[in-house]
Backbone bond lengths (Angstrom), bond angles and torsions (degrees), N, CA, C in turn:
res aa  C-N    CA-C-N  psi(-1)  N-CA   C-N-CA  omega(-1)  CA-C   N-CA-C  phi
1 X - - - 1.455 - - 1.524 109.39 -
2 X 1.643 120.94 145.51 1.159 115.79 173.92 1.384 127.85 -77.20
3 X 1.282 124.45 161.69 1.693 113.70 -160.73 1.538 88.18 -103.51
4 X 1.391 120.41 159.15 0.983 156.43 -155.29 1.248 103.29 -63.07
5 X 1.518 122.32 -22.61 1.728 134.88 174.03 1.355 100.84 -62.02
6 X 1.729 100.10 -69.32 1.346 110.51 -166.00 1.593 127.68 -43.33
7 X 1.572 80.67 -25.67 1.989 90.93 -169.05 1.297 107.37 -96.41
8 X 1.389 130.23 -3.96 1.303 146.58 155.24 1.723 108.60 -45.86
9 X 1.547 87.44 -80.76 1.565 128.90 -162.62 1.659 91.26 -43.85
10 X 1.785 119.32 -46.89 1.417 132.87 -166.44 1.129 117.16 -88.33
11 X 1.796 126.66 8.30 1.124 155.52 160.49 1.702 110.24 83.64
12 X 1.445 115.25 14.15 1.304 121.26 -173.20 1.494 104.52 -64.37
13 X 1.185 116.08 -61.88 1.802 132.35 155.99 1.423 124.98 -55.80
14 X 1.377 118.90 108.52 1.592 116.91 166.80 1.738 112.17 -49.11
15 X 1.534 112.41 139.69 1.553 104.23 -173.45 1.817 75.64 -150.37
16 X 1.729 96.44 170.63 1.461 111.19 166.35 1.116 128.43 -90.75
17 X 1.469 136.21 28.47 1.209 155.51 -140.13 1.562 95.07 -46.70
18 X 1.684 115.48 134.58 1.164 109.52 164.33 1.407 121.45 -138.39
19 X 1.315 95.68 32.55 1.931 113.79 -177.64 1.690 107.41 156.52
20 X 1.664 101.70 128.77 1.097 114.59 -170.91 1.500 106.72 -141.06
21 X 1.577 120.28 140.29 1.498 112.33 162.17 1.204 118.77 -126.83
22 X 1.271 145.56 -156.25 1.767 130.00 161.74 1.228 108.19 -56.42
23 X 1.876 122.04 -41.36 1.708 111.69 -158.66 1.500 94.66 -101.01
24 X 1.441 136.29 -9.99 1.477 126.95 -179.61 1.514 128.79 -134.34
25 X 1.235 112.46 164.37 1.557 105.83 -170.98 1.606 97.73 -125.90
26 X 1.651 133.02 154.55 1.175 113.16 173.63 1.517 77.30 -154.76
27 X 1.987 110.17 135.90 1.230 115.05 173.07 1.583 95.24 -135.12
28 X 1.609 101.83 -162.78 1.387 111.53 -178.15 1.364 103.57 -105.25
29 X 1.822 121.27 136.38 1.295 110.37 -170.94 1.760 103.63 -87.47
30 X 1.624 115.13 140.01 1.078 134.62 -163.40 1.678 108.18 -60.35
31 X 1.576 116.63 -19.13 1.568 132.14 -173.85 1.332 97.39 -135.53
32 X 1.110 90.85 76.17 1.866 90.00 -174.49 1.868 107.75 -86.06
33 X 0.884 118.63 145.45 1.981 127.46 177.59 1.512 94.81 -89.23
34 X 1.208 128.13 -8.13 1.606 124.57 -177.54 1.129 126.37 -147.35
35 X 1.408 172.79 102.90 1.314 155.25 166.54 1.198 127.33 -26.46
36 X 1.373 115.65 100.05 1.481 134.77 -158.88 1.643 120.47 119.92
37 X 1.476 96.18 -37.66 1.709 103.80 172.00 1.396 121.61 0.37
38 X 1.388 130.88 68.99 1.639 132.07 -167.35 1.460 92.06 -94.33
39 X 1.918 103.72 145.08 1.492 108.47 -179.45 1.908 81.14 -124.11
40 X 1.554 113.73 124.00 1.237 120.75 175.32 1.552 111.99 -108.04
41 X 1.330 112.63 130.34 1.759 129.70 -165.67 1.597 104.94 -122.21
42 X 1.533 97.01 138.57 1.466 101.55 -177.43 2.088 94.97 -88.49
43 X 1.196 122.43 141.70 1.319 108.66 168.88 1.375 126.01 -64.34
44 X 0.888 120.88 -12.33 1.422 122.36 155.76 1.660 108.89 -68.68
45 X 1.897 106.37 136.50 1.218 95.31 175.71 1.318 103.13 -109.44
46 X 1.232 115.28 134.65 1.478 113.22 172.88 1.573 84.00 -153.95
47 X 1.712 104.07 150.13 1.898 115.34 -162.81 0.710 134.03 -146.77
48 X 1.996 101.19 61.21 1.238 152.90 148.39 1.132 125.90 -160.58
49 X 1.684 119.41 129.21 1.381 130.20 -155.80 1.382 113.19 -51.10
50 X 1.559 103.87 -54.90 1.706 115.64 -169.41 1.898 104.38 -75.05
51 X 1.361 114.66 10.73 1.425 94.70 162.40 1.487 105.80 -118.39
52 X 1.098 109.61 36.62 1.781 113.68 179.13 1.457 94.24 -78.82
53 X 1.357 143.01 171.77 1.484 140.73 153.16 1.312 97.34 -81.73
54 X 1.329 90.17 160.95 1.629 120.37 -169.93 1.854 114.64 -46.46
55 X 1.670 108.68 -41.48 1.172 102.80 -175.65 1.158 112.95 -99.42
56 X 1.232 137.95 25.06 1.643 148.22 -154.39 1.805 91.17 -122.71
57 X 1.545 94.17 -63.43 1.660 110.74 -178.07 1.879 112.52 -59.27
58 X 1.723 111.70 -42.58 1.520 91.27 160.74 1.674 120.47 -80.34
59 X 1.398 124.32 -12.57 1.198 107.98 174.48 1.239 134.02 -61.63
60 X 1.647 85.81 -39.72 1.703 93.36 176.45 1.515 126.47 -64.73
61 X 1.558 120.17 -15.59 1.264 146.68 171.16 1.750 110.69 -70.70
62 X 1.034 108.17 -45.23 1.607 127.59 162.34 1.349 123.64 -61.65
63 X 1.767 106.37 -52.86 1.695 104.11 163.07 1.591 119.58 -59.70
64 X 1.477 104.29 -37.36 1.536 111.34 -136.21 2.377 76.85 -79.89
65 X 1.532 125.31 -24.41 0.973 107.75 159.57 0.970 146.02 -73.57
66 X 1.855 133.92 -3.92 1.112 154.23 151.97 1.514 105.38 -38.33
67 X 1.319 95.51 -70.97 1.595 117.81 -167.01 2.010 105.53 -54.60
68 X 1.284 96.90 -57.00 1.538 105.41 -179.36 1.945 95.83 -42.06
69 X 1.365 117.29 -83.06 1.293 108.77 -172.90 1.772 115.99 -38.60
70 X 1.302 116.87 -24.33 0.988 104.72 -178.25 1.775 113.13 -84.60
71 X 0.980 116.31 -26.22 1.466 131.63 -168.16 2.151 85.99 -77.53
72 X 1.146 130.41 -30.41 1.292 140.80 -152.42 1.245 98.99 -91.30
73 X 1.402 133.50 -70.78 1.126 143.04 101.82 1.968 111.64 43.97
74 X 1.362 116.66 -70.35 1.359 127.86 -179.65 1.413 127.26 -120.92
75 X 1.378 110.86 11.88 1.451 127.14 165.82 1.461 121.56 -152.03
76 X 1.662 100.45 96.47 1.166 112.13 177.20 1.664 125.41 -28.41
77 X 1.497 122.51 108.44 2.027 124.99 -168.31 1.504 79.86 -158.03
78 X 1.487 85.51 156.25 1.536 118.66 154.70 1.840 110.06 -58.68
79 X 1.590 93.29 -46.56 1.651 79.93 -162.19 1.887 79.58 -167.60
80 X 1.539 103.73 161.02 1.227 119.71 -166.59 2.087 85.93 -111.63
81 X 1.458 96.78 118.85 1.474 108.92 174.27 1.590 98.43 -96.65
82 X 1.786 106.13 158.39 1.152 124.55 -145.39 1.680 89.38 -155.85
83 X 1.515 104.42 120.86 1.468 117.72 -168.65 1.663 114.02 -155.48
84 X 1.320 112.64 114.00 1.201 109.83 169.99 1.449 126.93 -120.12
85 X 1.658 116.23 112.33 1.473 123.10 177.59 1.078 131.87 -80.79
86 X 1.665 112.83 -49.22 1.544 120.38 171.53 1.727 113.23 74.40
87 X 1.228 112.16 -10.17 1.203 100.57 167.37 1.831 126.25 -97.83
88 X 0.992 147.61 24.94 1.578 172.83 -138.32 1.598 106.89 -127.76
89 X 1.980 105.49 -60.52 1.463 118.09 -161.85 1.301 95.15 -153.25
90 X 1.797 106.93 125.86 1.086 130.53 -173.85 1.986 100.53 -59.56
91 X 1.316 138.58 31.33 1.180 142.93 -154.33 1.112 122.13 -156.81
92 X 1.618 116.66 87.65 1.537 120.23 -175.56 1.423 105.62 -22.70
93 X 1.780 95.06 137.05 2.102 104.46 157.97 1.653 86.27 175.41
94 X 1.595 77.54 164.76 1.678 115.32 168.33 1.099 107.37 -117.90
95 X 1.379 94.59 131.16 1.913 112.80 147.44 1.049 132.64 -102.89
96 X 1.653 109.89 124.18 1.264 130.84 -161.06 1.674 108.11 -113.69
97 X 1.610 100.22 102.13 1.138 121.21 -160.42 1.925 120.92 -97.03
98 X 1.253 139.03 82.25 1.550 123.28 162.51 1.212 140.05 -2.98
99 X 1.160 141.67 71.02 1.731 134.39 -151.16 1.279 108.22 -113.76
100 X 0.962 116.52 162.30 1.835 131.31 169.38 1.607 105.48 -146.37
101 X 1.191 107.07 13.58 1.581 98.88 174.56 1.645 96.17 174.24
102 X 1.230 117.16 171.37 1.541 133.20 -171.91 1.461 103.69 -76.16
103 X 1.289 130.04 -44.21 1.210 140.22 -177.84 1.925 103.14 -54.10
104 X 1.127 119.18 -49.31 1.472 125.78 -167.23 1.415 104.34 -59.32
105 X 1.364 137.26 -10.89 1.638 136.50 161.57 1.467 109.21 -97.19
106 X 1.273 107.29 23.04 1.541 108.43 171.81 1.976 102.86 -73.76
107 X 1.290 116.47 103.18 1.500 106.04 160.89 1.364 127.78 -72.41
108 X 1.698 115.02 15.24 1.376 97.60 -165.01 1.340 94.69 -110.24
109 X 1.242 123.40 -12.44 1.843 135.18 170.13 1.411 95.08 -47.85
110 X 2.026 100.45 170.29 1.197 105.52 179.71 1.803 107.39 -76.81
111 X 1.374 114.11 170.74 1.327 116.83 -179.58 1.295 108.76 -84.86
112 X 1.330 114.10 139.95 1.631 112.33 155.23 1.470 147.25 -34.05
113 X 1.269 128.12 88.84 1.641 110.15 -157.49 1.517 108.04 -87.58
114 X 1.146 141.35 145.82 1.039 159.07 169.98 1.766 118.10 -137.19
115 X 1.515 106.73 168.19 1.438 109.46 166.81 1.099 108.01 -114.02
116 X 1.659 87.79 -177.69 2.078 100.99 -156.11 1.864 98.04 -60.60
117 X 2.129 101.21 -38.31 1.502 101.83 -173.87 1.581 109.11 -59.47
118 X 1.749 126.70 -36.05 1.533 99.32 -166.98 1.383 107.85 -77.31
119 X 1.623 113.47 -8.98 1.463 114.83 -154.85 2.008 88.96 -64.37
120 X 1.933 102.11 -63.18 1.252 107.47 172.71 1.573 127.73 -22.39
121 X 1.414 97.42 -47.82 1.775 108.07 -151.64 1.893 78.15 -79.82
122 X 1.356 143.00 -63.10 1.117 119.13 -156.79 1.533 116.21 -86.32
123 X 1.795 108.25 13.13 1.676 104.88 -165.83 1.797 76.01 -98.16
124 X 1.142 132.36 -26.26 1.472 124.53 -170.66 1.694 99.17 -94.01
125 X 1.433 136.27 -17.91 1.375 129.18 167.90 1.567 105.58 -58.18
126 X 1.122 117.72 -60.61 1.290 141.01 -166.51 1.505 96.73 -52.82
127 X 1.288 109.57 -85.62 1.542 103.98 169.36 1.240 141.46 -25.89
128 X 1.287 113.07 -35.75 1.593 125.82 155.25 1.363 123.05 -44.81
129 X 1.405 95.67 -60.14 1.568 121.68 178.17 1.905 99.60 -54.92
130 X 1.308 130.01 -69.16 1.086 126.95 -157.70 2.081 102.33 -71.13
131 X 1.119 107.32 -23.14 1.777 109.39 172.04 1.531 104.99 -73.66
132 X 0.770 120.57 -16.47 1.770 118.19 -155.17 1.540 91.91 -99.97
133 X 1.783 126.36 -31.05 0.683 132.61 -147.02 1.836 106.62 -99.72
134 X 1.721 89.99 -31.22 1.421 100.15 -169.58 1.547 108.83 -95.33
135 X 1.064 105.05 -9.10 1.731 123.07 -154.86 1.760 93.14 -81.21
């Protein structure tokens, strides 16, 4: 069965998509620890990072910095933190997190609540930001 990325990425699942290319997907995570909280997926599913191939695993390192400046860009942080667990979704990704301090990548805090409209209004800011950027 496909993991929950894939069916995202394949539009089966509504997501906040805020940057996409042929090899990657990058949306807004639905329980985000920050405002902006982007979880970026290579379309390939494979579910664990270090068995991605070599040019899949730096691309996504390459995309997943596009996106960061762009997420940086439209949500006021010190710096966009960068964390990979792999245990959540059988489906390589990074989360690319907004910080102002070490504490703000705490996942064990409560989650950020938002609605579907700010989720929209900043998954389409962001997107702006990362087209304008790549374009």
């Amino acid at each position: 069965m496909s993991s929950i990325f894939s069916r995202i990425i394949a539009g089966d699942i509504p997501s906040y998509k805020v940057a996409e290319n042929d090899s990657y997907y990058a949306f807004l995570d639905i329980n985000p620890v920050s405002k902006g909280h982007t979880l970026v997926v290579p379309k390939v599913e494979v579910d664990y990072i270090f068995d991605l191939d070599d040019e899949t695993l730096s691309g996504l390192h390459v995309f997943s910095k596009q996106v960061a400046k762009a997420i940086k860009a439209i949500v006021p942080c010190n710096r966009i933190g960068v964390t990979v667990i792999g245990l959540e979704v059988p489906h390589a990704h990074v989360h690319l997190i907004p910080i102002n301090q070490l504490h703000d990548m705490d996942f064990s805090k409560d989650k950020l609540v938002m609605t579907s409209e700010k989720f929209v209004a900043l998954s389409q800011q962001i997107s702006r930001a990362f087209l304008s950027m790549t374009s």
